[in-house]
C-alpha positions in Angstrom: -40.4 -6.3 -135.4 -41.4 -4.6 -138.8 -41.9 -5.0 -142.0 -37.5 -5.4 -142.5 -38.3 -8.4 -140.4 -40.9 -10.0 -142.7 -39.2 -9.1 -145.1 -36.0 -10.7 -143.8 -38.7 -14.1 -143.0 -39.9 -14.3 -146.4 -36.5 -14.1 -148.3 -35.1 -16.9 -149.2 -38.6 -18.9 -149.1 -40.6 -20.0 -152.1 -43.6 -17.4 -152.1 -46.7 -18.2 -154.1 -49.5 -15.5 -153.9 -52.5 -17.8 -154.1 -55.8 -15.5 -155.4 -55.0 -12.4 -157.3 -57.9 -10.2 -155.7 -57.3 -7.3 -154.0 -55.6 -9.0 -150.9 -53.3 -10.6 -153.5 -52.7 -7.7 -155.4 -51.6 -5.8 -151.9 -49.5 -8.9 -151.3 -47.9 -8.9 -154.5 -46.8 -4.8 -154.3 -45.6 -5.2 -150.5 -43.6 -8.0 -151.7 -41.8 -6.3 -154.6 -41.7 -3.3 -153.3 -39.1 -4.4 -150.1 -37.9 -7.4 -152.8 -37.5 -6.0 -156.4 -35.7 -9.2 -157.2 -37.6 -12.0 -155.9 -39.3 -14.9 -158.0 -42.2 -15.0 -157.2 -45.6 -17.0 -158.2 -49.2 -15.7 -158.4 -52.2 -18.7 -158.3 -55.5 -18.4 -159.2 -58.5 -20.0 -160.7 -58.3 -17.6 -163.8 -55.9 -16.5 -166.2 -53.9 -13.3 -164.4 -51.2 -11.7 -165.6 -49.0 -8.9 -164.1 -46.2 -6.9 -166.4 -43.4 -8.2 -164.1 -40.5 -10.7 -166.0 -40.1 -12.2 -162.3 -43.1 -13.8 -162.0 -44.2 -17.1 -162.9 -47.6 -18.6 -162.6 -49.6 -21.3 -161.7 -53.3 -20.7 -162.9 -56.1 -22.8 -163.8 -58.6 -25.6 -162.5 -55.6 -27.9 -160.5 -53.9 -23.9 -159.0 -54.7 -25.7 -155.1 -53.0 -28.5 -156.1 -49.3 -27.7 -156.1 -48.5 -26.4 -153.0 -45.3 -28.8 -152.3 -43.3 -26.4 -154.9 -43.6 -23.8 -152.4 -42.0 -22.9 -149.1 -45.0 -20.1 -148.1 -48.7 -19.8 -149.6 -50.2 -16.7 -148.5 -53.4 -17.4 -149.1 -56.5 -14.6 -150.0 -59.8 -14.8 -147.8 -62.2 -15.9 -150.4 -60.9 -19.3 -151.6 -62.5 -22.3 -149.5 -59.5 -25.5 -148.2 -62.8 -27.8 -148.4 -60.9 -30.8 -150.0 -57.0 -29.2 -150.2 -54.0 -30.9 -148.8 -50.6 -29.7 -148.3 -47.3 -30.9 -147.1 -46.3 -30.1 -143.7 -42.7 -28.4 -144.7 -45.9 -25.7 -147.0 -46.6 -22.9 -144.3 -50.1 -22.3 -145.1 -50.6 -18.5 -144.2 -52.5 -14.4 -144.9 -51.7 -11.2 -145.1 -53.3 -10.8 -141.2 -51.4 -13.9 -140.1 -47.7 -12.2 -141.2 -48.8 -8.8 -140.1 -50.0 -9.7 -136.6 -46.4 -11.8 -136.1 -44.5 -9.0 -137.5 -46.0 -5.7 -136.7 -44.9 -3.5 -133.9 -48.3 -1.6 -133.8 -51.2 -2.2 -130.6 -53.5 -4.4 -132.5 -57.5 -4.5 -131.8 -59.3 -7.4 -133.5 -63.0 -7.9 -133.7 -64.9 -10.2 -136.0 -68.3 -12.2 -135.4 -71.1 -13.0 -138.0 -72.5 -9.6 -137.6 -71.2 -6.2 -136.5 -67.8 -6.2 -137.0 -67.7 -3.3 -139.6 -69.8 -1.1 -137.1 -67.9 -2.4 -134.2 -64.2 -2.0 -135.6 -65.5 1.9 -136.7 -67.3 2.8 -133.9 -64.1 1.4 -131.9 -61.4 3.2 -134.1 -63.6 6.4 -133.5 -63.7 6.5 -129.9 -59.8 6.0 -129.6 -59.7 9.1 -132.2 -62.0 10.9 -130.2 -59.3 10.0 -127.3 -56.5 11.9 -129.2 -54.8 8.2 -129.9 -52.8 7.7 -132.9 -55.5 4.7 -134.6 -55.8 3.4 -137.5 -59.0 1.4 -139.7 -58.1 -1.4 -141.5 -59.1 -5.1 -142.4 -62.0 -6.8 -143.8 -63.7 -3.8 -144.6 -61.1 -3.0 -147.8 -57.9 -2.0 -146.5 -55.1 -5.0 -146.7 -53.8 -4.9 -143.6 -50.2 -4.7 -145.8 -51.0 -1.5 -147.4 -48.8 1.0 -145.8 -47.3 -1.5 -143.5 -44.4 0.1 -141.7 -47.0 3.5 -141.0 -48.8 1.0 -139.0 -45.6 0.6 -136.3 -46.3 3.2 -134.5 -50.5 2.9 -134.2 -53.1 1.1 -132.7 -54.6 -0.8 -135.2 -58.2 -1.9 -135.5 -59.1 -4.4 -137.6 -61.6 -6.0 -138.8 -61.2 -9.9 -139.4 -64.0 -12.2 -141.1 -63.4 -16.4 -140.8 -61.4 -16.7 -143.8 -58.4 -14.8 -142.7 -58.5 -16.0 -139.2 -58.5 -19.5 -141.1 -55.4 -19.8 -140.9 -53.8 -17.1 -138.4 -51.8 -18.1 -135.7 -51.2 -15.1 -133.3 -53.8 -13.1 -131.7 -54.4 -9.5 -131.5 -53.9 -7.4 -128.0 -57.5 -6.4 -127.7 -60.1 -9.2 -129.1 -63.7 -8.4 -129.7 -65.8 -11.3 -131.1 -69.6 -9.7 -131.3 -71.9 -13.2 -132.4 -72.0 -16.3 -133.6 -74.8 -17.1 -136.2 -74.7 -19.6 -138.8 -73.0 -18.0 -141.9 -70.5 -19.4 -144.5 -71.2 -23.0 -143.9 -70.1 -24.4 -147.8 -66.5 -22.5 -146.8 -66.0 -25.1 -143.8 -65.7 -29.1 -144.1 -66.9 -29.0 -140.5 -69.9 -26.8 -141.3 -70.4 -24.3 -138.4 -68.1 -25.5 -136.3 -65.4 -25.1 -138.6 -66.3 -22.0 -139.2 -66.7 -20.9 -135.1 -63.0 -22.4 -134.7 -61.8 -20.4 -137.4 -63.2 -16.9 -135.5 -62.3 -18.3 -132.1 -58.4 -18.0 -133.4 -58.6 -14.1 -132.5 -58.6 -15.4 -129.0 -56.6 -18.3 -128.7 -53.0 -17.4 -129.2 -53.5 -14.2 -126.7 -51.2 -13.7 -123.8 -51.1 -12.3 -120.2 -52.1 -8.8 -120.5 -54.3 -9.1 -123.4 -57.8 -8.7 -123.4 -61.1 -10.4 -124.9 -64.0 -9.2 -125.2 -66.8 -11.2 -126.1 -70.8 -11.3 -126.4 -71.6 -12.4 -123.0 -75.5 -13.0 -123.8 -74.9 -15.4 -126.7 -72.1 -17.0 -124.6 -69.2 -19.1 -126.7 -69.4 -22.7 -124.7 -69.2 -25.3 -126.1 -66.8 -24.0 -128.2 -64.1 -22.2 -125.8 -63.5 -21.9 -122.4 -63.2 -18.1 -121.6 -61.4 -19.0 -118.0 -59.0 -21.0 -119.7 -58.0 -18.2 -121.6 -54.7 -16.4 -120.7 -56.0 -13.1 -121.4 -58.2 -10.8 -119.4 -62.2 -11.9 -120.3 -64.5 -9.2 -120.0 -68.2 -10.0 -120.9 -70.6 -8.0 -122.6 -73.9 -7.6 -122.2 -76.9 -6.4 -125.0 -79.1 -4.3 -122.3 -75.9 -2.6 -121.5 -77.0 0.9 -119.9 -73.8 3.4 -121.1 -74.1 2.3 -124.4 -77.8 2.4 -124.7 -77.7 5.9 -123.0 -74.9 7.5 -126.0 -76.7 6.1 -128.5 -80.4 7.4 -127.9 -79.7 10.9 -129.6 -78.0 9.0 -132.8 -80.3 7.9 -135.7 -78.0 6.3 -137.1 -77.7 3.7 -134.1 -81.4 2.5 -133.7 -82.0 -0.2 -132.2 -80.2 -2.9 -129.4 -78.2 -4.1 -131.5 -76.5 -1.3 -132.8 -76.1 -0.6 -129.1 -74.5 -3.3 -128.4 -72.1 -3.4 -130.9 -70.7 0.1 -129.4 -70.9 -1.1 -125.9 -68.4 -3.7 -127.5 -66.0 -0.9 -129.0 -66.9 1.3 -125.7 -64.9 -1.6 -123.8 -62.7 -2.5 -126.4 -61.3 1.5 -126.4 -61.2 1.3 -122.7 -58.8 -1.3 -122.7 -56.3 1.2 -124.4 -57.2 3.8 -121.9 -60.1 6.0 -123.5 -62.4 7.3 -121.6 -66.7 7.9 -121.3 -65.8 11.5 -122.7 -64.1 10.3 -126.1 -67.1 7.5 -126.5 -69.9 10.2 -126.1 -67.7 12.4 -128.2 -67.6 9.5 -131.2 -71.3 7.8 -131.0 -72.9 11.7 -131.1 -71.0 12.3 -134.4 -71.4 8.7 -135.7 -73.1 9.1 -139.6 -73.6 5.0 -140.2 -71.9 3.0 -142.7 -73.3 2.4 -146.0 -74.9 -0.9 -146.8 -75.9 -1.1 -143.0 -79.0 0.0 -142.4 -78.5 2.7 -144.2 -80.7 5.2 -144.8 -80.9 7.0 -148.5 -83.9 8.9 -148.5 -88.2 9.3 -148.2 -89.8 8.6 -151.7 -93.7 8.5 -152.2 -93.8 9.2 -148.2 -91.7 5.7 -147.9 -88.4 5.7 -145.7 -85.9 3.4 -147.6 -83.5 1.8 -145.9 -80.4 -0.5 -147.8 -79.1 -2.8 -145.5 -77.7 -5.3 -148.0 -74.5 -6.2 -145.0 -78.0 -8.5 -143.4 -77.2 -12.0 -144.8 -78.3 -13.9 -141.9 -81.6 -13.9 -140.5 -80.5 -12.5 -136.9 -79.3 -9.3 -138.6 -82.4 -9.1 -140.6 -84.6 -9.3 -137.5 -82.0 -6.7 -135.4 -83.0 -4.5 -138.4 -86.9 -4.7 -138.3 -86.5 -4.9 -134.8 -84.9 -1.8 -134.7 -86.9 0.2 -137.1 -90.4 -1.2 -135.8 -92.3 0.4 -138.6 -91.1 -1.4 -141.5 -94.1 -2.3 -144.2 -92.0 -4.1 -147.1 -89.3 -6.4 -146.0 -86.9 -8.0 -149.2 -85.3 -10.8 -148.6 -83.0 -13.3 -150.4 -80.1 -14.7 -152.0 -77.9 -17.4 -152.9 -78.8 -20.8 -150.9 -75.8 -21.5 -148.7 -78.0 -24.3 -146.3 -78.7 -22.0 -143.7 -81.9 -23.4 -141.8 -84.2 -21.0 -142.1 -87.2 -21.9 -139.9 -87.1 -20.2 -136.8 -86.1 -17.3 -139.5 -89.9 -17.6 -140.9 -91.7 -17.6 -137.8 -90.4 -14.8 -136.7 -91.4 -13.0 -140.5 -95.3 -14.5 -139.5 -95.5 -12.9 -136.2 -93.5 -9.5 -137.0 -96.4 -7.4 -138.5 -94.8 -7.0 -141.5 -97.6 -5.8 -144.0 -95.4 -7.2 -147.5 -92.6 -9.9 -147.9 -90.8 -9.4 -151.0 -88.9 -12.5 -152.2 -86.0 -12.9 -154.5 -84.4 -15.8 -155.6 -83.2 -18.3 -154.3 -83.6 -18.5 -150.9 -86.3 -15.8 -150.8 -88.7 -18.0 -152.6 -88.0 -20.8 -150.7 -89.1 -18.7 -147.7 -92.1 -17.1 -149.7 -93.6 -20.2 -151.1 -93.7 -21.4 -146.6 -95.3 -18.2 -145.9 -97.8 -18.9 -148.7 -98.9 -22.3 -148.0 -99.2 -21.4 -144.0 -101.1 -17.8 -145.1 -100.4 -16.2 -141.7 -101.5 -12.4 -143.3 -99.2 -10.7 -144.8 -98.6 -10.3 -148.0 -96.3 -12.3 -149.9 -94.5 -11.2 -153.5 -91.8 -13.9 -155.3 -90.0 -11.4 -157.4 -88.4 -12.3 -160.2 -85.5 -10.3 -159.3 -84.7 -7.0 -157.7 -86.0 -4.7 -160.3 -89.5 -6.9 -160.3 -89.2 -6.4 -156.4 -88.7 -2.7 -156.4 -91.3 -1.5 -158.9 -93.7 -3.9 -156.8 -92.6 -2.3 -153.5 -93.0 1.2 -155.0 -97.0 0.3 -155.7 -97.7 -1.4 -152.7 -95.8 0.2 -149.8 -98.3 2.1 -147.5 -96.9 5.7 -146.7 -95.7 6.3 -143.5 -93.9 3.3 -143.1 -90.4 2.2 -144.3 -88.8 -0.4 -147.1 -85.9 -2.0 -146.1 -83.8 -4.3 -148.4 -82.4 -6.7 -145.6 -81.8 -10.1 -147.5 -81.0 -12.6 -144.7 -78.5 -14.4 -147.3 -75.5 -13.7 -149.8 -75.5 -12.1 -152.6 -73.0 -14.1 -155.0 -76.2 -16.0 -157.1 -76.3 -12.6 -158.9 -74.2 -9.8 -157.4 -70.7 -9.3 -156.6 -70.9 -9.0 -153.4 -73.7 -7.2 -151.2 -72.2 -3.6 -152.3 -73.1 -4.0 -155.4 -76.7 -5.6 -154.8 -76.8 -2.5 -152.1 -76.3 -0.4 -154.7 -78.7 -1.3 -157.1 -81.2 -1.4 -155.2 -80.8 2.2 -154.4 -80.4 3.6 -157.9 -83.4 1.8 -158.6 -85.8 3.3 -156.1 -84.0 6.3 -157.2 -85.0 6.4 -160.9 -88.5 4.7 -160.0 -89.2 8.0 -158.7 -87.2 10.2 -160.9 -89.5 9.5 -163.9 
């Protein structure tokens, strides 16, 4: 099948684009460029408008509300179904649920709460390094519709967050979930459960001959039985020895976690038939990923590290972890009722010289580490200016600053790029002046 066969599916059907992002804008150009005639309808929360005569809309506070007028929804990633309902003859459905049913390409899959941009890349790499015909796409800002019919005749690796495995109902050929942390939990009526059955749908529709691979020190019970699975299992462990080995002479893969994530692309790429030689080849010339513990530079005899991607706490303590010389952690973000005590014990006992805190959650975390005054020192930041021109004056030299939030960004960013980025440009101009 190809995109003539979707094509063909989505024809006659009443098709409402619901979210006008950038998912839905791919949506919408796929769909009129293969149907140049069609009625169509875009939905959203706010007022969008294309310069199209064929396309009506249905916008406002009540958009989730109308779904019986429609024969397809094909819905965008971001908007939660916390309290939605929908008539059974309304296929509920994404851009990665039509492109997995209708795709000829090899398809690789991973998602988890953390690791699935370095994963997918570190995976897409290796089958490059192979001399196979791959292609990067997903969650990481390529809609898996752009350029469709190119992706026929590749192996695709993608990476696929909760939201678009929502509501996806075939699996990919190679599956790679990484972990399972709490993450997300206000997008879900059944809190993190909802949200682990939504990721555990890259697994469940495989077949014979497929494989998943899966983080076999975290485990997945109770949630799925990996026997019961119809595709091959294969386990992965985090003190995995190949891995570990390939990455020691990459500084931009410190750290066990970092190993692990590419002894999960190391099996994933074996699957498809690469080889030691094409992962060696891939993790020596690895250069990171920005946003992930990424390094931008040594100011005032400070390393600086942005690694805005950290919005859980296990991410943010794989990061210190890693980097084991870290004198100013920030943290903090928007509240999403993550439970964030085991998260504070670990920020009392991790030798951490400063604790920067920015709202919201940061200061709930702060104002614990205050009233138990295990040592460190504590600073509730206003916001992340206040936090950087305090981390600039009290950041011993020698040791490194690492923005690592443990929480979203949304209460004041975009997203975590944009909170990434402005917290480089402003230890950039602190020490510009």
């Amino acid at each position: 099948m190809s995109a003539n066969e979707l094509i063909g599916y989505l024809r006659d059907k009443r098709v409402l684009i619901l979210g006008f992002g950038r998912e839905g804008k791919s949506t919408y150009r796929f769909l009129r460029k293969y149907l140049p005639e069609k009625q169509l309808t875009i939905g959203d929360r706010n007022a969008v408008s294309v310069d199209d005569a064929r396309v009506d809309y249905d916008c406002g506070e009540d958009y989730l509300r109308h779904f019986d007028r429609y024969d397809v929804v094909v819905k965008s990633p971001g908007i939660p179904f916390l309290d939605v309902t929908w008539p059974e003859t309304t296929e509920i459905t994404c851009q990665l649920d039509l492109f997995l049913r209708f795709t000829d390409g090899v398809t690789v899959g991973v998602t988890g709460t953390k690791g699935k941009t370095t994963t997918s890349t570190l995976t897409h790499r290796i089958l490059k390094c192979a001399g196979l015909n791959a292609c990067l796409i997903g969650n990481m800002g390529v809609p898996v519709f752009d350029d469709f019919e190119a992706h026929d005749d590749q192996i695709c690796v993608i990476e696929m967050s909760s939201h678009q495995l929502e509501f996806t109902r075939k699996s990919p050929h190679v599956a790679v979930i990484t972990n399972l942390y709490e993450e997300h939990l206000d997008h879900y009526r059944d809190g993190f459960t909802g949200y682990v059955n939504a990721k555990l749908n890259i697994a469940r529709h495989q077949k014979s001959g497929d494989f998943f691979i899966y983080n076999g020190t975290q485990g997945l019970a109770p949630y799925l039985d990996v026997n019961a699975l119809a595709a091959t299992a294969i386990p992965v462990f985090a003190r995995d020895e190949t891995a570990l080995r390939l990455c020691a002479g990459n500084p931009h893969l410190p750290g066990a976690h970092n190993a692990f994530d590419a002894a999960l692309a190391i099996a994933a790429a074996k699957c498809l038939g690469a080889e030691e030689a094409a992962a060696k080849k891939a993790l020596a010339s690895y250069e990171g990923i920005p946003n992930r513990m990424e390094y931008f530079g040594t100011y005032g005899g400070v390393r600086y590290y942005n690694d805005a991607i950290a919005t859980v706490p296990a991410a943010v303590q794989a990061a210190v972890d890693a980097l084991g010389d870290v004198g100013t952690l920030i943290i903090g973000g928007q509240d999403r009722g993550i439970d964030y005590s085991g998260f504070i014990a670990f920020l009392q006992s991790a030798g951490l010289d400063n604790v920067v805190c920015l709202p919201d959650t940061g200061h709930l975390i702060g104002k614990r580490l205050l009233a138990d005054g295990r040592g460190q020192t504590v600073y509730l930041a206003s916001d992340l200016p206040d936090a950087v021109r305090w981390t600039v004056s009290h950041t011993q030299p020698g040791k490194s600053c690492i923005l690592s939030p443990a929480a979203a960004s949304y209460n004041v960013y975009r997203d975590f790029e944009e909170k990434g980025a402005h917290f480089k440009a402003l230890v950039r101009e602190a020490f510009d002046k």
